[in-house]
Each structure stands twice: as C-alpha cells, then as structure tokens.
BAMARLUM-423540 format. One line per 8 residues: number of its first residue (from 1); their letters; for each residue x, y, z of C-alpha. Coordinates in Angstrom, 1 decimal. Layout:
NUM> A> X Y Z  ...
This chain:
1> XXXXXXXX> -9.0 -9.4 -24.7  -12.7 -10.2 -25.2  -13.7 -12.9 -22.4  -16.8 -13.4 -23.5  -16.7 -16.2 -25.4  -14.9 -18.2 -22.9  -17.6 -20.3 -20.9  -19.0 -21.2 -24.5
9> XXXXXXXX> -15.7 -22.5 -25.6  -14.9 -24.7 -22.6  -18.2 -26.0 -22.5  -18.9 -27.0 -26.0  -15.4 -28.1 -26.4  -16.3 -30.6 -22.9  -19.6 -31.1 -24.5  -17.2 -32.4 -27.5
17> XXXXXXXX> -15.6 -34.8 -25.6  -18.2 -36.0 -23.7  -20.5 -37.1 -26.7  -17.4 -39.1 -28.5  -16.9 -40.9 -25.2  -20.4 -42.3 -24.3  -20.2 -42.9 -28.1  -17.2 -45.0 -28.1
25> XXXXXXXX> -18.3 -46.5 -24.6  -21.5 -47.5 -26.3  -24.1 -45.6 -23.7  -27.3 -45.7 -24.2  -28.9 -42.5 -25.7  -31.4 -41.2 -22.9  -27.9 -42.2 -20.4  -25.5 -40.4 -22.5
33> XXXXXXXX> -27.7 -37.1 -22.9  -28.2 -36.5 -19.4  -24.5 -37.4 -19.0  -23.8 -34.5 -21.6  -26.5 -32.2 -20.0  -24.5 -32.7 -17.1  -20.7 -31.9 -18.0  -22.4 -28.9 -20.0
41> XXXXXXXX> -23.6 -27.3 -17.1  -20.7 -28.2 -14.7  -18.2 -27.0 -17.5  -20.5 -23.8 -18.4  -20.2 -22.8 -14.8  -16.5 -23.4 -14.3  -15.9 -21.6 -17.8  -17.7 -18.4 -16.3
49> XXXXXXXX> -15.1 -18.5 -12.7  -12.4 -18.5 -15.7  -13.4 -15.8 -17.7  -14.0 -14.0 -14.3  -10.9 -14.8 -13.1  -8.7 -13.4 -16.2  -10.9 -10.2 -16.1  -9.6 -9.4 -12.8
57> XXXXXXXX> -6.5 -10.3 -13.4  -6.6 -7.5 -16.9  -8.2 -5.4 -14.3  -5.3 -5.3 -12.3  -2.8 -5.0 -15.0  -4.7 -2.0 -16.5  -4.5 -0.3 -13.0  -0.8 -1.0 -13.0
65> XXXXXXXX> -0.2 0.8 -15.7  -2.2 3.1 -15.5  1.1 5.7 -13.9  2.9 7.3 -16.3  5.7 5.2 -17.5  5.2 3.0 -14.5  6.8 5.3 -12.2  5.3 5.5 -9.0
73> XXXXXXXX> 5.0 9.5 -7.7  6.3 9.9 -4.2  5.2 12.4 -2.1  8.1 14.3 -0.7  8.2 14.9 3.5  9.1 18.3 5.3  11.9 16.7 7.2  14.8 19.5 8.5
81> XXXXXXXX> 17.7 19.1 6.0  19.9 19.1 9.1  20.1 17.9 13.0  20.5 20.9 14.5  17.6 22.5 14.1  15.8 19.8 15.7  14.9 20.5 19.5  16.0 18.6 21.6
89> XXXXXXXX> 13.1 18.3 24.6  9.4 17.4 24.2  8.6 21.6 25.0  11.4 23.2 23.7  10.5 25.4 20.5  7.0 25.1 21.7  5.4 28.2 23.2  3.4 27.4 25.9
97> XXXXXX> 0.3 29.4 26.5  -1.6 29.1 30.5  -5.0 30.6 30.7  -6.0 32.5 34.0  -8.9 31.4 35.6  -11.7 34.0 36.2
C-alpha cells in the first residue's frame, strides 16, 4: 500500500473543513487563515504518525509471512528417546580426570 500520500489527504481534507467553517461562522479573513494555517500543520503532523503507524504495522505483517506457508521451523533437541539411559547421579557417566601435582 503506498503511504505516502496520507499526511496530504488528512490535511487538506481538515484544511477542507476548516475553511467552510470559519466561512459559515463568518470569520474574519486574516482570523480564519491563521486558523487554517494552524489545523494544516497540526493535521499534517498527525497525518505523518498515521502513515508511520500503518507502515509498521505492513512491516510486521510482511515479516510474518515471510515463513514458508506460515509454518514456523522448529529446531529439534537431542533428548534420550528413553529413561534409562539417563544417569542417575550428578558424576555418574562422567569420567573424572585428577591432575598430579608436580
């Protein structure tokens, strides 16, 4: 999805808004421009967290699938099929080596 148009949609569709307002409220002209200067920039800025925002979020999709099939591969352990091969005390199995002091 292209997000680039996004901050320039939200604010010139605020900007929209804005000028029928003050025109219907009857504003004066230098009061309703820096009104509409105003909700351009605040709307500009809050369009740009929004298009940020969704570009994560396809960020993180795209990483989701990015598995085959959306199977996650397991990595299989060396555990002993049975019990009774395990030992059974913290040394036993275990050679244990001394060195002789010279």
């Amino acid at each position: 999805m292209d997000t680039k148009q996004i901050p320039l949609l939200v604010m010139l569709v605020a900007g929209a808004v804005t000028s029928i307002l003050t025109k219907l409220m009857h504003y004066e002209l230098e009061t309703a421009l820096w009104i509409l200067l105003a909700v351009l920039v605040v709307f500009y800025i809050i369009g740009c967290f929004l298009k940020r925002t969704i570009d994560r979020f396809e960020a993180e999709n795209e990483a989701s699938f990015a598995y085959e099939d959306g199977e996650v591969i397991e990595k299989e352990l060396d555990f002993p099929e049975d019990e009774e091969n395990l030992p059974e005390g913290p040394n036993e199995g275990t050679e244990s080596v001394t060195q002789k002091n010279p």
